[in-house]
N, CA and C atoms as a LAMMPS dump frame, in Angstrom:
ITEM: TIMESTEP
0
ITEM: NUMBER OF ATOMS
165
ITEM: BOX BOUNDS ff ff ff
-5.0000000000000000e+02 5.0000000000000000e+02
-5.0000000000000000e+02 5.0000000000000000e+02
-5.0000000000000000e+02 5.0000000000000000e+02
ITEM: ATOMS id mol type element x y z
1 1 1 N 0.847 -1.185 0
2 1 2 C 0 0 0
3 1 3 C 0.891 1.246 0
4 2 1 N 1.01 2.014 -0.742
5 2 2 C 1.167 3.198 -0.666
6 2 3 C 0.974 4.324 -0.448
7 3 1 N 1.526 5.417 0.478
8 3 2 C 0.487 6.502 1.337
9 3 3 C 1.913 7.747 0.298
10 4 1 N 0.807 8.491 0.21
11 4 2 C 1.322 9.886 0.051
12 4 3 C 1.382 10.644 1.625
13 5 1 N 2.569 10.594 2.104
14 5 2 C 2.674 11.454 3.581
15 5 3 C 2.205 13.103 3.226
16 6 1 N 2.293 13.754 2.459
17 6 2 C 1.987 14.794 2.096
18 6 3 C 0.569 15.032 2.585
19 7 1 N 0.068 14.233 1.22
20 7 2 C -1.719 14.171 1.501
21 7 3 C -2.031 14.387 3.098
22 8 1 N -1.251 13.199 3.295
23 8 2 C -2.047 12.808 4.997
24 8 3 C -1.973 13.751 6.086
25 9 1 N -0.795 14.906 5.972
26 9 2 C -0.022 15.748 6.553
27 9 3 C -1.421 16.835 6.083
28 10 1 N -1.587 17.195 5.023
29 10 2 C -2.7 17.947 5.044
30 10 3 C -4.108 17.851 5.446
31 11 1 N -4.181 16.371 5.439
32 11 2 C -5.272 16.723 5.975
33 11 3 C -5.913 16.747 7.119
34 12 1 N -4.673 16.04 8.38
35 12 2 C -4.465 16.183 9.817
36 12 3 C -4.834 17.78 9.987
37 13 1 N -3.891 18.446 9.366
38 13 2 C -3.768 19.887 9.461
39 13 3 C -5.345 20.363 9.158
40 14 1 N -6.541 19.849 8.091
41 14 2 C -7.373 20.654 8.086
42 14 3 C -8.261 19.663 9.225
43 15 1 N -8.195 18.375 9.551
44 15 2 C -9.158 18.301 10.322
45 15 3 C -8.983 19.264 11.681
46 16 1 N -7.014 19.957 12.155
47 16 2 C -6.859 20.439 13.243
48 16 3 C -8.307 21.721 13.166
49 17 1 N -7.799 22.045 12.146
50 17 2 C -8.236 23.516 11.798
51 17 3 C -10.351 23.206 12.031
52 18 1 N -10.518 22.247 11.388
53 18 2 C -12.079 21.569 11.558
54 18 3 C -12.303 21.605 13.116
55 19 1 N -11.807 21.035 13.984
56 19 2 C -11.685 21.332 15.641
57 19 3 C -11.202 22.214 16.267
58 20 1 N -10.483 23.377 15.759
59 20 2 C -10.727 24.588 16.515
60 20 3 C -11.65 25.477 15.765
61 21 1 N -12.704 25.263 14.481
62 21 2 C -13.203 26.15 14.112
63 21 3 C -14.348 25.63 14.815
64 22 1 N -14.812 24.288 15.211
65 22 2 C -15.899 23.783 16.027
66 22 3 C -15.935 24.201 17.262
67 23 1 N -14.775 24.462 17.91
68 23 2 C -14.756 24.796 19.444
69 23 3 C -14.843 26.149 19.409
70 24 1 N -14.433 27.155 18.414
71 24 2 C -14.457 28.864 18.65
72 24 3 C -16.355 29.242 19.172
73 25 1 N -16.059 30.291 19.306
74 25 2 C -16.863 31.192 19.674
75 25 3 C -17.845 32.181 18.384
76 26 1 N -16.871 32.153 17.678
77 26 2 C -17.368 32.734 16.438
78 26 3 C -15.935 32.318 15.21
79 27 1 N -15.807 32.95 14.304
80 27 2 C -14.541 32.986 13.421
81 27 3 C -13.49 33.13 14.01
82 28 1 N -12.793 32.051 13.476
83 28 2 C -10.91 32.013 13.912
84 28 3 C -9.755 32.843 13.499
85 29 1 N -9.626 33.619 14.286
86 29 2 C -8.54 35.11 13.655
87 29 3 C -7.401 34.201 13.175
88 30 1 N -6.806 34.992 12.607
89 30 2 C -5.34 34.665 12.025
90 30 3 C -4.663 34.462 12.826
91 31 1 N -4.144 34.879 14.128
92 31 2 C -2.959 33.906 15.045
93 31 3 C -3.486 32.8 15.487
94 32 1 N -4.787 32.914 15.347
95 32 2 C -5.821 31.252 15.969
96 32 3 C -5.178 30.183 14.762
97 33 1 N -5.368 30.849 13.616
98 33 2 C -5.334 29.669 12.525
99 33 3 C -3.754 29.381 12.735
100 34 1 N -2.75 30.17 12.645
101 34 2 C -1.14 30.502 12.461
102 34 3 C -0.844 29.317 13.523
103 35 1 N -1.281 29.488 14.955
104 35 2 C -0.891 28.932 16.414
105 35 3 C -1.91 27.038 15.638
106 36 1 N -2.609 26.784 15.458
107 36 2 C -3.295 25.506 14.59
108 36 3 C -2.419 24.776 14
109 37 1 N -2.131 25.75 13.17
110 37 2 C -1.292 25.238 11.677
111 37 3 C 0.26 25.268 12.439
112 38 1 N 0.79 25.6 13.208
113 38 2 C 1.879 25.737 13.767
114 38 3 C 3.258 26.28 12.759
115 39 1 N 2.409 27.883 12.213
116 39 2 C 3.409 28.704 10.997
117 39 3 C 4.439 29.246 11.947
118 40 1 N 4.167 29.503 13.524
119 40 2 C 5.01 30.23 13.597
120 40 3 C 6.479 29.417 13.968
121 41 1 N 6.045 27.997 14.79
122 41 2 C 7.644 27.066 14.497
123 41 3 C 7.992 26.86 13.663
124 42 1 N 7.329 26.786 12.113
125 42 2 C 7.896 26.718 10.882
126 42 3 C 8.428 27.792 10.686
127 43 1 N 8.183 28.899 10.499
128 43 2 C 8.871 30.606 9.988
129 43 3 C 10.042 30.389 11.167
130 44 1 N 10.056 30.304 12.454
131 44 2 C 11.087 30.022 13.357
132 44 3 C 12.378 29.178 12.683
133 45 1 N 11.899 27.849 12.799
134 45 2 C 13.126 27.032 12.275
135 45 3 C 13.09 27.673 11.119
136 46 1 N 12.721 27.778 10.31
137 46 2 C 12.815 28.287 8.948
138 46 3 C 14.047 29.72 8.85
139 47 1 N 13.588 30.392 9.831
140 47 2 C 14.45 31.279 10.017
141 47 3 C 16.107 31.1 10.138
142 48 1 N 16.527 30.271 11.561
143 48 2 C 16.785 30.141 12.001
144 48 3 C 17.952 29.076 11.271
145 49 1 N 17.436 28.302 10.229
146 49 2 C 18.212 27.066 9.412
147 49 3 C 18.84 28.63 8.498
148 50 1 N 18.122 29.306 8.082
149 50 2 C 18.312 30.55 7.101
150 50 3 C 19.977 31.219 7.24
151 51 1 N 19.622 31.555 9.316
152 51 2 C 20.631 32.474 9.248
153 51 3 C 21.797 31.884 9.772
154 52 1 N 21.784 30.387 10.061
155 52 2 C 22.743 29.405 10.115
156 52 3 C 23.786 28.723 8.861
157 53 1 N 23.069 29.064 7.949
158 53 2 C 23.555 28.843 6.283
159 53 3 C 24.25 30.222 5.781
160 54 1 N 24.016 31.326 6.363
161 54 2 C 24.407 32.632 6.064
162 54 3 C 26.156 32.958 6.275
163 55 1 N 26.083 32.247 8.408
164 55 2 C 27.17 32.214 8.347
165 55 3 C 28.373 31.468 8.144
């Protein structure tokens, strides 16, 4: 059997996003979705591999 990890990776990510848009109060601001999706440890390491290659 063959799995595309990709696929599956996305769609963990939208069911996350499916359970905090069920639990809000109303609409999920943008650091709600960012802190979900976990952009800001990605932009972090992302950064961080960036300015490690620099020097």
């Amino acid at each position: 059997m063959v799995q595309d990890h990709v696929a599956l990776g996305e769609i963990e990510l939208c069911g996350e996003l499916i359970i905090a848009a069920s639990a809000a109060q109303g609409p999920l601001s943008l650091e709600s979705i960012d802190k979900v999706l976990k952009v800001a440890e990605v932009c972090t390491e992302s950064t961080v591999g960036s300015r490690a290659r620099r020097s």
